[in-house]
C-alpha positions as CSV (number, residue, x, y, z in Angstrom):
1,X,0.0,0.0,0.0
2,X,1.4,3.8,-0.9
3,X,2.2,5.8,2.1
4,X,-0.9,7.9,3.1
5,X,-0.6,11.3,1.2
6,X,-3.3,13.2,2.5
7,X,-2.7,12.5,6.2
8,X,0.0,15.7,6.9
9,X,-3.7,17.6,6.5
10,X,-5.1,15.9,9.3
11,X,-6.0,18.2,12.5
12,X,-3.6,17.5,15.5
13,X,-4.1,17.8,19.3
14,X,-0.8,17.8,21.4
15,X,-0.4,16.0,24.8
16,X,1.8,13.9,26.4
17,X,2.6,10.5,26.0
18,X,4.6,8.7,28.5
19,X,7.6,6.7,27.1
20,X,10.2,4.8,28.8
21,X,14.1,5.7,29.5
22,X,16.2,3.0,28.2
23,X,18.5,1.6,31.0
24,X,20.7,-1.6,31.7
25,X,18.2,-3.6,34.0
26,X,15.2,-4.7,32.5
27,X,12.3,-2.9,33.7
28,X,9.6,-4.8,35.6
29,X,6.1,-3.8,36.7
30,X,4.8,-6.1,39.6
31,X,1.2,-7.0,39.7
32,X,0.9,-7.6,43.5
33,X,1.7,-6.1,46.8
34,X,5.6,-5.9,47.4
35,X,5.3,-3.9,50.3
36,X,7.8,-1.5,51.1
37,X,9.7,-2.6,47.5
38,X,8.7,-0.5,44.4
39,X,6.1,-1.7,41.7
40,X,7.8,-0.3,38.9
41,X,11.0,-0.2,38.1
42,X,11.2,1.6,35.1
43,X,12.1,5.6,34.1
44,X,8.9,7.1,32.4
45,X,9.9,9.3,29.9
46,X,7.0,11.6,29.6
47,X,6.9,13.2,26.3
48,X,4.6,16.5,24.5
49,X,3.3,14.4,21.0
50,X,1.5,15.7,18.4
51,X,-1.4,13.1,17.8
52,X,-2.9,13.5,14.1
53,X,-7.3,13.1,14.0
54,X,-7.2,10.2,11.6
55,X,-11.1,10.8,11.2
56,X,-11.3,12.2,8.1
57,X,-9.0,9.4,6.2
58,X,-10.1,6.3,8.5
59,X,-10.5,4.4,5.0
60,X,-7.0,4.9,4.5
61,X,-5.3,3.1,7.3
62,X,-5.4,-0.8,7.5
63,X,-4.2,-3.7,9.4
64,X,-0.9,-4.5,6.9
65,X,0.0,-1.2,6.7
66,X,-0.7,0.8,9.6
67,X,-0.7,-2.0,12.0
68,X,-4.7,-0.9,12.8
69,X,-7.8,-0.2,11.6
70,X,-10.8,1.7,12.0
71,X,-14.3,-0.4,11.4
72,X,-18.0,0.5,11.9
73,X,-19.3,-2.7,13.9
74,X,-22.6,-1.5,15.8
75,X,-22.8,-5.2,18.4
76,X,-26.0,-6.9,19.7
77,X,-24.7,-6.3,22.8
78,X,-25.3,-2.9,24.1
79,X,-24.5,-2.7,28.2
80,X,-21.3,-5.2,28.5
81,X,-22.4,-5.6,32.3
82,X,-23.4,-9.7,31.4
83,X,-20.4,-11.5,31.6
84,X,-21.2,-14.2,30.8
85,X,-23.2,-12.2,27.2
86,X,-19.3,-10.6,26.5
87,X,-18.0,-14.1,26.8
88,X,-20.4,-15.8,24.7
89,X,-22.0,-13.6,22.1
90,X,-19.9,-11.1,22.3
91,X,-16.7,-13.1,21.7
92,X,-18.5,-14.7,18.9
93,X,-19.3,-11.2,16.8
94,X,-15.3,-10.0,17.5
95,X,-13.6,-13.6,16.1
96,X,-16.4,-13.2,13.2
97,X,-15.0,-9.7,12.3
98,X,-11.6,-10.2,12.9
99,X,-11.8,-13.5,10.4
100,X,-13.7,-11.2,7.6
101,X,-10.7,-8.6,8.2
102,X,-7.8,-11.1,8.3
103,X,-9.0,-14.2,5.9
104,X,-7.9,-16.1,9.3
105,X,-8.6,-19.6,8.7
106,X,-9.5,-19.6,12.7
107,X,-9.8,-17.1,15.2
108,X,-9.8,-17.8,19.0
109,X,-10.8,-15.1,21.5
110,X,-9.3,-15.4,24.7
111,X,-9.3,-12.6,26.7
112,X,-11.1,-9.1,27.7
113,X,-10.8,-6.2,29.4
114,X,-13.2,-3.5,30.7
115,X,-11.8,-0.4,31.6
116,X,-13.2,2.7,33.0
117,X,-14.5,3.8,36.6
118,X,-16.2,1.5,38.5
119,X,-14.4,-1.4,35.7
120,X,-11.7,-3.7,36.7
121,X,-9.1,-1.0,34.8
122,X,-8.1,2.5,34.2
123,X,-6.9,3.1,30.8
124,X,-3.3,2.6,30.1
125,X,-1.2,6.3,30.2
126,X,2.2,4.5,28.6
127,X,3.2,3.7,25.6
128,X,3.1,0.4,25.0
129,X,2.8,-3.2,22.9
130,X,0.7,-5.9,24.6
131,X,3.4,-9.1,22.9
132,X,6.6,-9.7,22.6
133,X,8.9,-12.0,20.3
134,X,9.0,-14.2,23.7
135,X,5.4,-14.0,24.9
136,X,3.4,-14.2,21.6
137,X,4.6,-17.9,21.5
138,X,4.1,-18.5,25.0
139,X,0.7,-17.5,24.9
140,X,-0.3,-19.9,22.4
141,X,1.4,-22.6,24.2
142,X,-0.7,-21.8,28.0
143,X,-3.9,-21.5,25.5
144,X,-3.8,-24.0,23.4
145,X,-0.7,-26.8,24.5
146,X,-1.9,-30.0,22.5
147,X,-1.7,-27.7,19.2
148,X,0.8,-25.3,19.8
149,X,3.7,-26.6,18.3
150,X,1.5,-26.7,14.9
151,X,0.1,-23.6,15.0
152,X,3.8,-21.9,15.8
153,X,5.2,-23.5,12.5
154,X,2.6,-21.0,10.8
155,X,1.4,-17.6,10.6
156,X,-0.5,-16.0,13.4
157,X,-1.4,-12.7,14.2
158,X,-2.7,-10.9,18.0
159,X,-5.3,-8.9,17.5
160,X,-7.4,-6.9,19.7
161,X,-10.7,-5.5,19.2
162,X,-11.1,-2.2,20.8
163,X,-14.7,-0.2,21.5
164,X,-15.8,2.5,23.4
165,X,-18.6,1.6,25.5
166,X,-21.4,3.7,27.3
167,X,-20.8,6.8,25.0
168,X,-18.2,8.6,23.0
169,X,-14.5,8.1,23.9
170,X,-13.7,11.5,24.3
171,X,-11.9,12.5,26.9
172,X,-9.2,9.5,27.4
173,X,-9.1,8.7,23.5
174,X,-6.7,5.7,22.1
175,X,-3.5,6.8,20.3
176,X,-1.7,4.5,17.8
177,X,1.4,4.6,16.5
178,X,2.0,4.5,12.7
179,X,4.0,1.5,11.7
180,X,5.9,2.6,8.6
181,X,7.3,5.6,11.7
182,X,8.9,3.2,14.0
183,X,10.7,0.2,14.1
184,X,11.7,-2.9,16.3
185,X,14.7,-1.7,17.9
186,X,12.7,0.9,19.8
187,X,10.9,-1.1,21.8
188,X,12.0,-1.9,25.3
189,X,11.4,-5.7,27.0
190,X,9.5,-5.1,30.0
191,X,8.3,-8.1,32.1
192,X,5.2,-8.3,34.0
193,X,5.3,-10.2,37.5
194,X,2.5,-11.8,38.9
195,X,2.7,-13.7,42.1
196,X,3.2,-17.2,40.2
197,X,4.4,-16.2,37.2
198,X,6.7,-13.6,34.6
199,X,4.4,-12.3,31.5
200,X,6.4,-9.7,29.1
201,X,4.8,-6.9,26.9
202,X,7.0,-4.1,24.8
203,X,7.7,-0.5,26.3
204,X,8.9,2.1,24.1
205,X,11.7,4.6,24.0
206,X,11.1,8.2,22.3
207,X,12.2,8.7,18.7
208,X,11.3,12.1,16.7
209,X,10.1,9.7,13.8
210,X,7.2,8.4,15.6
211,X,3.7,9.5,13.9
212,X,0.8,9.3,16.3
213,X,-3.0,9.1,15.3
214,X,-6.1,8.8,17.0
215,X,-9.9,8.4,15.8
216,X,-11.8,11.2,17.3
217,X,-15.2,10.9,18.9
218,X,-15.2,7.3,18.2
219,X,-18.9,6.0,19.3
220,X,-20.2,2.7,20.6
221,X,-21.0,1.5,17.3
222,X,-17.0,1.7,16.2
223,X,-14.1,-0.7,16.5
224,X,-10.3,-0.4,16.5
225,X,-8.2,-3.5,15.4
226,X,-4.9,-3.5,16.6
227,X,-2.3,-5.5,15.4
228,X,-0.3,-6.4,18.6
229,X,2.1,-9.3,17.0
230,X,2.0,-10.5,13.2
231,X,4.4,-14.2,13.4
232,X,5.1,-13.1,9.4
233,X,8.1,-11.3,8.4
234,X,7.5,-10.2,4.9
235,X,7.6,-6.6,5.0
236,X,3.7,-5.9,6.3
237,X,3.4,-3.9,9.5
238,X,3.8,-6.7,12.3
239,X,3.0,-4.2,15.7
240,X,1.1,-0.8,17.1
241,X,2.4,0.3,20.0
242,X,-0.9,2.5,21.4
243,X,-1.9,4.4,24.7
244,X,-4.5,6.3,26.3
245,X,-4.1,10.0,26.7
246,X,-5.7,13.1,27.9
247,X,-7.1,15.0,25.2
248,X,-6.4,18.9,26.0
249,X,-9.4,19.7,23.6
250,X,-12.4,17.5,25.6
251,X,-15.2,19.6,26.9
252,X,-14.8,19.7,31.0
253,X,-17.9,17.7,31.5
254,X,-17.0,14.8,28.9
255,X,-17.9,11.8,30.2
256,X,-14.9,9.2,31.7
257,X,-14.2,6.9,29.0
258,X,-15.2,3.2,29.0
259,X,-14.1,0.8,26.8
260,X,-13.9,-2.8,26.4
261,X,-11.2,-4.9,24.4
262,X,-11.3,-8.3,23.2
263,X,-7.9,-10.0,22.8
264,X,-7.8,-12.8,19.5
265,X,-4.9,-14.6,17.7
266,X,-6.0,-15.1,14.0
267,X,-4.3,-18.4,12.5
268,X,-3.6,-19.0,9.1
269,X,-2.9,-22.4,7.3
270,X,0.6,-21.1,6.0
């Protein structure tokens, strides 16, 4: 696909985006009470970006090229307080749209996360990318152990399905990062540490090259994909890094974002 000409005409909000000082010790965040010890170790990096309004060219961004894509996806399910309704139904709809945008030959849905007051989660302030070279395959093996080893000699792709919830996502809107503006060697290995176990995602240092966007006003009845690990090295974009920020231009009153996203792995039979 030919870069997006038109997008340098975009409107553009500035805020910050917090990245992440590169150091010798891996940075860890600990998911569980360490006491007196620190919970993060890492050096945030806050950083003034200017985030483009991808709105009025949604159509030209995709999956492959970008590393995400805007969709209008209105679902039967309207209130996302039923969990068993988001893990049934609701599961079903995002592997069905995820399979019409990939051409997967199977989709699984394994995960989901609400996030918003009163929701298990705030949204994310940092920059970041939910897989990892390491963790992509690891995943597959704790989900799925007595095919992994198959699956991992073909192409698969982490996907998640993003959607505001409630009402518009104004306020704490999603920023993506373009793909053809980065690349691999600035992200940062970051592990995660539970009680019983070490999960990794991908911080990100600051680079000058990096081209943020964000879909403004996106509405209940709108989706983000977001490519968050492509197994293929063939030249197609393979990652977004993405976070949350505080849009200077929200009204006062906006409304607290919620938002719920799926997580899927798209396989393909080569």
């Amino acid at each position: 696909m030919p870069p997006n000409t038109n997008i340098a005409e975009a409107s553009a909000v500035t805020a910050t985006l917090n990245y992440l000082v590169p150091t010798a010790e891996k940075p860890a965040r600990y998911l569980y009470d360490r006491g007196t010890q620190p919970r993060w170790t890492g050096i945030n990096d806050a950083r003034a970006m200017r985030i483009e309004d991808a709105r009025p060219h949604a159509q030209d961004y995709s999956l492959d090229h970008n590393g995400f894509s805007l969709l209008n996806q209105p679902s039967t399910e309207k209130s996302f307080t039923d969990e068993a309704a988001i893990a049934g139904a609701y599961y079903d709809e995002c592997a069905a749209i995820v399979r019409q945008a990939t051409g997967a030959a199977r989709v699984v849905v394994f995960d989901h996360t609400l996030r918003g007051p009163g929701m298990p989660r705030e949204p994310v302030m940092r920059v970041h990318n939910d897989y990892t070279e390491k963790s992509a395959p690891q995943r597959i093996r704790d989900l799925l152990p007595n095919e992994a080893e198959t699956l991992l000699t073909r192409r698969y792709v982490f996907i998640n399905v993003w959607r505001p919830i409630a009402h518009p996502a104004i306020d704490t809107p999603l920023a993506l990062c373009d793909a053809p503006s980065f690349t691999e060697d600035d992200l940062i290995m970051t592990d995660l540490v539970y009680e019983d176990r070490i999960g990794e995602i991908a911080s990100v240092r600051h680079c000058d090259t990096h081209r943020w966007v964000y879909f403004s006003n996106m509405t209940p009845d709108e989706i983000v994909l977001i490519k968050c690990h492509d197994a293929a090295r063939d030249g197609r974009a393979r990652i977004s890094f993405h976070s949350a920020f505080v849009d200077p231009t929200a009204p006062a009153d906006a409304k607290p974002r919620q938002s719920i996203e799926i997580r899927t792995i798209a396989f393909f039979d080569q």
